[in-house]
C-alpha positions as CSV (number, residue, x, y, z in Angstrom):
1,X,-40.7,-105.6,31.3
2,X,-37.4,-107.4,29.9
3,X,-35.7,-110.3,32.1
4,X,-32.9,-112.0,31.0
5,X,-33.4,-115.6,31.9
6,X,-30.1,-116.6,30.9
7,X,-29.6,-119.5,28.0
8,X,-30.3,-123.0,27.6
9,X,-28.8,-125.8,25.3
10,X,-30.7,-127.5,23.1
11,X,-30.4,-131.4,23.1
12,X,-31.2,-134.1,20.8
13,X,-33.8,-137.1,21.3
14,X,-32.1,-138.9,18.9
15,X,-35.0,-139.1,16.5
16,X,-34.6,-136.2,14.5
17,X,-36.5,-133.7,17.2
18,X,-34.6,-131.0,19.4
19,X,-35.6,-130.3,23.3
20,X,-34.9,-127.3,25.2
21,X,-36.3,-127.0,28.4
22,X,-38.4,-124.0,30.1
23,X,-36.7,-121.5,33.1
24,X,-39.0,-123.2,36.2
25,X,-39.3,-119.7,37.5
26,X,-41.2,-118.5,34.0
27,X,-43.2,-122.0,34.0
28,X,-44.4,-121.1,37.6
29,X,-45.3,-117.7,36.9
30,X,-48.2,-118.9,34.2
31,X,-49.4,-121.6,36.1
32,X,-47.2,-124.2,33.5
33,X,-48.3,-127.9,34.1
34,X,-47.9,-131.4,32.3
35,X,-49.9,-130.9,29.1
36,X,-49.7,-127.6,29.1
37,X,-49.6,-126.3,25.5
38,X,-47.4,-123.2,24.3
39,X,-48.0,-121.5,21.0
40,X,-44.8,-121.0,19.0
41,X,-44.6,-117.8,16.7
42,X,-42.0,-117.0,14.2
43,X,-40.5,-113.7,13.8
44,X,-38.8,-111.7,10.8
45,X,-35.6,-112.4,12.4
46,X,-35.7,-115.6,12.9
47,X,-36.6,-115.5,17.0
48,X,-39.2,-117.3,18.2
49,X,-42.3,-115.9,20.8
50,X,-43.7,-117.9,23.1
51,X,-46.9,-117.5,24.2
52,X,-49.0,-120.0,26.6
53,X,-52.4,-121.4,25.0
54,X,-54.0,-120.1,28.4
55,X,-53.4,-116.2,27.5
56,X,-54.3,-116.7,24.1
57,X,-58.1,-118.3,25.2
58,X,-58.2,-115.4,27.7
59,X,-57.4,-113.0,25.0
60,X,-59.6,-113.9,22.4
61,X,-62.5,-114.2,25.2
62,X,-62.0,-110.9,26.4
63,X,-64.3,-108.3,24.6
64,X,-62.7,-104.9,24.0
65,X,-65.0,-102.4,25.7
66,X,-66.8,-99.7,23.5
67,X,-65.5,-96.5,22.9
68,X,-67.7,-94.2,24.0
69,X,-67.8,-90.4,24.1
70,X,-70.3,-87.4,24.7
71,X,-70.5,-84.1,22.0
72,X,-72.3,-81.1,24.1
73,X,-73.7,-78.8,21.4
74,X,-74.7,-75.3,22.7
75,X,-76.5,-73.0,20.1
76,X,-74.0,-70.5,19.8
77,X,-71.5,-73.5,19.0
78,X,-69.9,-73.1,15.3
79,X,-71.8,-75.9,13.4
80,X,-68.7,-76.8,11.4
81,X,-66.7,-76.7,15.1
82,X,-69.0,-79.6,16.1
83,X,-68.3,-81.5,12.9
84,X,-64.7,-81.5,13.7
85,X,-65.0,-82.6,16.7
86,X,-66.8,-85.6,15.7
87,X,-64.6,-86.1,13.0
88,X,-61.1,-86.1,15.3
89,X,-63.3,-89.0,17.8
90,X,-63.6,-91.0,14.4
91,X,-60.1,-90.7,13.9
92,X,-59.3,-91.8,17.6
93,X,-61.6,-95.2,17.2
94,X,-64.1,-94.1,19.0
95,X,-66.8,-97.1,18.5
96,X,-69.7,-94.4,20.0
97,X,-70.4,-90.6,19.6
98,X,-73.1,-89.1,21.6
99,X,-74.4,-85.6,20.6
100,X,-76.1,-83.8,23.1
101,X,-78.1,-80.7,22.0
102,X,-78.6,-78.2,24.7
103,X,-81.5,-76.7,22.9
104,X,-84.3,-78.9,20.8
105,X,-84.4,-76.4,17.9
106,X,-81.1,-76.6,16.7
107,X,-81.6,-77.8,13.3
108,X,-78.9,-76.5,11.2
109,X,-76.5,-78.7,13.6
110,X,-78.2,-81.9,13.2
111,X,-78.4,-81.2,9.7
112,X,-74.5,-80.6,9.3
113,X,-74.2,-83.6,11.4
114,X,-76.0,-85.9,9.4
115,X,-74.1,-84.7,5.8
116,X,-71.4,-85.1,8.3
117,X,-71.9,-88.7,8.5
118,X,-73.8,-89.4,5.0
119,X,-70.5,-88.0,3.1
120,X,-67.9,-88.0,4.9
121,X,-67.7,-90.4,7.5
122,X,-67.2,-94.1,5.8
123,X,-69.1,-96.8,7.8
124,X,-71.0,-94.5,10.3
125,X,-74.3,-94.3,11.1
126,X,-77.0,-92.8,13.3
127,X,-78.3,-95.6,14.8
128,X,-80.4,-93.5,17.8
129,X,-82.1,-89.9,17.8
130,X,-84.4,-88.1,19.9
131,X,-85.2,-84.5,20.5
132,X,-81.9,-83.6,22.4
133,X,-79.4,-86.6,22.1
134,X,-78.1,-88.0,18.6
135,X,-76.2,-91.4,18.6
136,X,-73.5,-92.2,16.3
137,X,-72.3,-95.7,15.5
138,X,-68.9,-96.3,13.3
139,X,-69.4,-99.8,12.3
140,X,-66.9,-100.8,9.5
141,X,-63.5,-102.1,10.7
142,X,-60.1,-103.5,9.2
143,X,-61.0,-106.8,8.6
144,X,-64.2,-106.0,6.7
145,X,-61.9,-103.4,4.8
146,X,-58.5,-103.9,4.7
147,X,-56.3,-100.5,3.9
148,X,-54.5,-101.6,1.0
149,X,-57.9,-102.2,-0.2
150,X,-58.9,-99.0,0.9
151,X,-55.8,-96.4,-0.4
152,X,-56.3,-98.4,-3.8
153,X,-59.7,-96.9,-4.2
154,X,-58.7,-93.8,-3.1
155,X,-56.0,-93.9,-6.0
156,X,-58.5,-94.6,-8.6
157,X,-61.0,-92.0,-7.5
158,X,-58.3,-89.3,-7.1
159,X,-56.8,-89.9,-10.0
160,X,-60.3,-89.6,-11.8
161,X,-60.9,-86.1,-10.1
162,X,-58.0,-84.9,-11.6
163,X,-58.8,-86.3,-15.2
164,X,-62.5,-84.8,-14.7
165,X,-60.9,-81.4,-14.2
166,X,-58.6,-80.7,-16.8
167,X,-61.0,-82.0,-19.2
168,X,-63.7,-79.6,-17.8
169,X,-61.5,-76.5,-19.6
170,X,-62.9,-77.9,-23.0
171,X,-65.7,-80.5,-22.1
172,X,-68.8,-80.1,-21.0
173,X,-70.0,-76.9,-18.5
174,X,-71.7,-79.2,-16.2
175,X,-68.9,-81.6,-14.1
176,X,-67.9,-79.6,-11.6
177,X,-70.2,-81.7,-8.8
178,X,-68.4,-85.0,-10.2
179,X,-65.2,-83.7,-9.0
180,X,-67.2,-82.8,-5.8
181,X,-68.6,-86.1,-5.5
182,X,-64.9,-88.0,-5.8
183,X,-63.0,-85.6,-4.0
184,X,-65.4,-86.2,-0.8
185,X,-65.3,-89.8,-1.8
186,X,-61.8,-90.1,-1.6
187,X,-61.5,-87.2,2.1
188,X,-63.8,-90.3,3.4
189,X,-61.3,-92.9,2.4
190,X,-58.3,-91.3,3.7
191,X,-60.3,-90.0,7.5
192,X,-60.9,-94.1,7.1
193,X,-57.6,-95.2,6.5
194,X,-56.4,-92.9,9.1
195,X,-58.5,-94.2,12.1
196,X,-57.4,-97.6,11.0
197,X,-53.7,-96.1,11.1
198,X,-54.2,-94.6,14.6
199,X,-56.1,-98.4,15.3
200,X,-53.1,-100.4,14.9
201,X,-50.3,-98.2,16.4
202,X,-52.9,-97.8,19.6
203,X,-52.8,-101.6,20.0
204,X,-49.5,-102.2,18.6
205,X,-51.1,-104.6,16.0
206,X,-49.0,-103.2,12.7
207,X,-49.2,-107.3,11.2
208,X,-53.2,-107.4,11.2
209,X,-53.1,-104.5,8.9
210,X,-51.0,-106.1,6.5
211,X,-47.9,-104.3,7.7
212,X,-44.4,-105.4,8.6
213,X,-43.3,-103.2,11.3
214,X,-44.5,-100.4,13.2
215,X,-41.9,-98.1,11.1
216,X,-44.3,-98.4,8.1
217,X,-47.1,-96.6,10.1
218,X,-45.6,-93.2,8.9
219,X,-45.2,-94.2,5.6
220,X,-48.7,-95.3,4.8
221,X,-49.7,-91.8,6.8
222,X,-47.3,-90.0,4.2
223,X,-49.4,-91.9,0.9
224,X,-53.1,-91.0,2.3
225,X,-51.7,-87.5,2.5
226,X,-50.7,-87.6,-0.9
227,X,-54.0,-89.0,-2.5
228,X,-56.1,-87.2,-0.7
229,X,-54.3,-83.8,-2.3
230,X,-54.7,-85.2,-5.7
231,X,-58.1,-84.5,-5.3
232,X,-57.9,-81.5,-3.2
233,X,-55.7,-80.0,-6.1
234,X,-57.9,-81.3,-8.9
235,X,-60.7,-79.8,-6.9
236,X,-59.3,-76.3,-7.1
237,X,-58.7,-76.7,-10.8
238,X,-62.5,-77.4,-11.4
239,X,-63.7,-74.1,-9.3
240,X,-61.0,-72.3,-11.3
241,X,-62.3,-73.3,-14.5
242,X,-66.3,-73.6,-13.5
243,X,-66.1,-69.7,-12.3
244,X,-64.1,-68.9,-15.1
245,X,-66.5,-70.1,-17.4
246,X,-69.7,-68.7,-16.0
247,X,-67.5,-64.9,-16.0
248,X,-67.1,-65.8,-20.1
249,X,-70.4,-66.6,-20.3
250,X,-72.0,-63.6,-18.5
251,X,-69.9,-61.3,-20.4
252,X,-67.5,-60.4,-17.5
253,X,-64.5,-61.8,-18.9
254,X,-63.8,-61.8,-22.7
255,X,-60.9,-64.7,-23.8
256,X,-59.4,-63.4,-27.0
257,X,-58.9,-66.8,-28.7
258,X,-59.4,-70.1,-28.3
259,X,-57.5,-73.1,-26.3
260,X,-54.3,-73.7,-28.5
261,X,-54.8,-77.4,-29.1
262,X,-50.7,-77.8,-29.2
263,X,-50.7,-76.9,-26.2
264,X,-53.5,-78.5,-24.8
265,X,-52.5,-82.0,-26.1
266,X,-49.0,-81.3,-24.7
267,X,-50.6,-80.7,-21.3
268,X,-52.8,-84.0,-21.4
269,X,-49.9,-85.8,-22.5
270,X,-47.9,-85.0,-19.3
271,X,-51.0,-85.3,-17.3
272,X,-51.1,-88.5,-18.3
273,X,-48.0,-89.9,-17.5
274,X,-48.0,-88.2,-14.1
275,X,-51.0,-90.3,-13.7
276,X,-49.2,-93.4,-14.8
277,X,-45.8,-92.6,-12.9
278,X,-48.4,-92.3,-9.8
279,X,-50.1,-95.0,-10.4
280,X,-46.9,-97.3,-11.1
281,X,-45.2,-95.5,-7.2
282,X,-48.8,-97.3,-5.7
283,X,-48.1,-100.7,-7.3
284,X,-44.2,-100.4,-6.2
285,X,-45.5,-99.4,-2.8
286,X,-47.7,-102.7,-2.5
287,X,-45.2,-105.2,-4.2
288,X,-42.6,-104.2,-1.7
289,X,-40.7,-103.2,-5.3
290,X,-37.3,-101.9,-4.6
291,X,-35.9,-101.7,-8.1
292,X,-38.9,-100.5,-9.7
293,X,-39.8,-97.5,-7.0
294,X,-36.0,-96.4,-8.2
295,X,-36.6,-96.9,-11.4
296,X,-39.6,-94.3,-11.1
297,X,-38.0,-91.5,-9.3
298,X,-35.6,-92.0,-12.5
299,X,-38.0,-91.5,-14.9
300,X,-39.5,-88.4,-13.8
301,X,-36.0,-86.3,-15.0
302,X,-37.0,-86.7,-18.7
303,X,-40.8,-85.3,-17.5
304,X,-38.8,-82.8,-16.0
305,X,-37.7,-81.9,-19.3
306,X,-40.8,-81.8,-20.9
307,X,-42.5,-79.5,-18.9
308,X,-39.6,-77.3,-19.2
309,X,-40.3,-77.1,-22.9
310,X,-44.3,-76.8,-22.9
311,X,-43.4,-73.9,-20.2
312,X,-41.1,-72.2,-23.0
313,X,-43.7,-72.8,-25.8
314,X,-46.1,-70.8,-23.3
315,X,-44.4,-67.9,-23.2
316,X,-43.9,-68.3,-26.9
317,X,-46.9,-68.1,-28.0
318,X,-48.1,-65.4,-26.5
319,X,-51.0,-66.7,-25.3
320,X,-54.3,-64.7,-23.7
321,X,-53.3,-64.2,-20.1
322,X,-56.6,-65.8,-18.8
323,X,-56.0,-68.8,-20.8
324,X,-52.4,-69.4,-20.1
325,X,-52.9,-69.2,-16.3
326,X,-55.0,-72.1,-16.5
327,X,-52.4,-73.4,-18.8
328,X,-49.9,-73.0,-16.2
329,X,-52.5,-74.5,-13.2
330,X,-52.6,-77.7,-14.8
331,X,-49.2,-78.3,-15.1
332,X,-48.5,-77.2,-11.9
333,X,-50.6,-79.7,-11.3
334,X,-48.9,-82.6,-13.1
335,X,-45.7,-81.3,-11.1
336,X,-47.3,-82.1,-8.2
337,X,-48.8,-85.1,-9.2
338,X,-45.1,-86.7,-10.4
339,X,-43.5,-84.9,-6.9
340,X,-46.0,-87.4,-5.0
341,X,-45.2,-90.2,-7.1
342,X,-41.6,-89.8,-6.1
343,X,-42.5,-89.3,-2.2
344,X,-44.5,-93.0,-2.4
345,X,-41.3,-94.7,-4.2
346,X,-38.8,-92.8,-1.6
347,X,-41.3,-94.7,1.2
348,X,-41.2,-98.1,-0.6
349,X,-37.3,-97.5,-0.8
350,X,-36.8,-96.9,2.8
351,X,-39.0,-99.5,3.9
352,X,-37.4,-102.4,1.6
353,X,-33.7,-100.8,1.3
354,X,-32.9,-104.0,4.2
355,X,-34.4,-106.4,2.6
356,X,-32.5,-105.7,-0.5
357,X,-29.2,-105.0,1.3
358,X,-29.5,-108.2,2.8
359,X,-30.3,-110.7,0.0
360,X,-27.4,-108.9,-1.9
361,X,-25.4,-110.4,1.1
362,X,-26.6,-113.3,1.3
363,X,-26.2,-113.7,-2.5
364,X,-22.9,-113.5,-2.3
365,X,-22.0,-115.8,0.3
């Protein structure tokens, strides 16, 4: 609760230091003596916080209690049900997840559990299990893995699904389960980035998570959402092109011709710099880059353009309908791709767009 305590005046000791003295009814109400220490803080703005030593000892002394919470599994329960539930508690911070199984022979659960945590669930383990009660630890916080740290890797591996995909329509048969294996990498990533998210707005500590203000929550929540369909997108891609393959190969589908390399270079091309113009929107992002997030919505007009033109070479060609809807996949793709870049450099703009309005004021003053 706010209480204006009115203002005091500073005064000089005539060495160089300033003095300011405390309100007595403040002093009194933490127990305030001679040698009493206060920790000074600095804020963005220039304000000070002060905060006696004696709260900061209790503080750090204090051990946050456990999150605990109890799963009851019945064996008419939806197996993948239960796995959602767990993985909304992981989200939550929950430091504990207790599984209780109504009935001892309900193995498919347990085994959907333990995938559950094996693939999905980044720094959880089963630390307990008996016949009827399963104990899950999440052990892995901020510190040990900060979130810059974390949404970085999830760039790299996203990006990599994607590349692993388009190749797949004339590489090898057999890398399908690579995209598989990222695209769950990078779901466990973003559920981890998320908790960490849902961590600091909780306990309202945005700074330990490298964060400026609590504003920039929402944009970090916007960039995990747009990795983690990177690899969701490429993911569709590689079933698209795995099933269609195995239909050419049975002799269900028959493709008239082959992959028109034109066109195919064309579409790795933009591929590629949807993956660079991503990348770049990450790097903006992290460097708190104002001119260079607005320099890379600029440059996605002349992509713009470029699709437009594969799109009409397309059409112009006449190519077999199977093949050009795969065609036309992957560069929906790309759009997507460079329409994500854009929403990461529109976050870095509105999170930095003070900071640059300001030093061009105090520039020219």
């Amino acid at each position: 609760m706010e209480k204006n305590l009115g203002y005091r005046k500073i005064q000089s000791t005539g060495r160089g230091s300033y003095i300011i003295s405390l309100p007595k009814e403040w002093a009194r109400s933490i127990g305030a003596e001679k040698g009493s220490e206060i920790a000074f803080k600095l804020q963005d703005d220039l304000s000070l916080i002060l905060t006696p030593s004696k709260m900061i000892e209790e503080k750090i002394s204090k051990k946050p209690k456990m999150k605990e919470y109890w799963v009851h599994v019945h064996e008419k329960d939806d197996p993948k049900t239960v796995c959602r539930k767990i993985i909304s508690l992981y989200v939550i911070n929950a430091d504990l997840v207790h599984v209780r199984f109504t009935n001892n022979n309900i193995t498919e659960h347990r085994d959907e559990i333990k995938n559950l945590v094996k693939t999905i669930l980044l720094g959880a383990e089963i630390i307990d299990e008996s016949q009827n009660i399963m104990t899950i630890q999440i052990l892995i916080n901020h510190p040990e893995f900060p979130i810059e740290k974390a949404i970085r890797r999830m760039v790299i591996l996203a990006l990599s699904t994607n590349e692993i995909a388009v190749s797949m329509l004339t590489g090898k048969d057999n890398e399908a389960y690579k995209v598989t294996e990222y695209r769950n990498d990078v779901s466990r990533l973003n559920l981890y980035v998320v908790r960490q998210l849902k961590f600091g707005v909780g306990r309202d500590s945005f700074t330990e998570l490298g964060l400026r203000s609590p504003k920039e929550f929402l944009g970090y929540r916007i960039v995990t959402n747009d990795v983690k369909s990177i690899a969701d997108n490429a993911m569709v891609i590689a079933r698209y092109i795995d099933n269609l393959k195995k239909m050419v190969k049975d002799q269900i589908l028959f493709i008239k011709e082959k992959i028109d390399e034109e066109v195919y270079a064309q579409l790795l091309e933009i591929n590629l710099k949807a993956h660079q113009l991503f990348e770049e929107s990450i790097s903006a992002m992290f460097k708190r880059d104002y001119k260079h997030a607005d320099e890379i919505i600029s440059n996605t007009e002349s992509l713009a353009k470029q699709e437009q033109n594969l799109i009409t070479i397309i059409f112009t060609k006449k190519l077999d309908p199977i093949v050009s809807s795969i065609f036309s996949l992957i560069l929906d793709n790309s759009r997507r791709i460079i329409e994500y870049a854009v929403d990461i450099s529109e976050v870095t703009l509105n999170r930095t767009i003070e900071e640059v309005v300001e030093q061009n004021h105090l520039s020219r003053n």
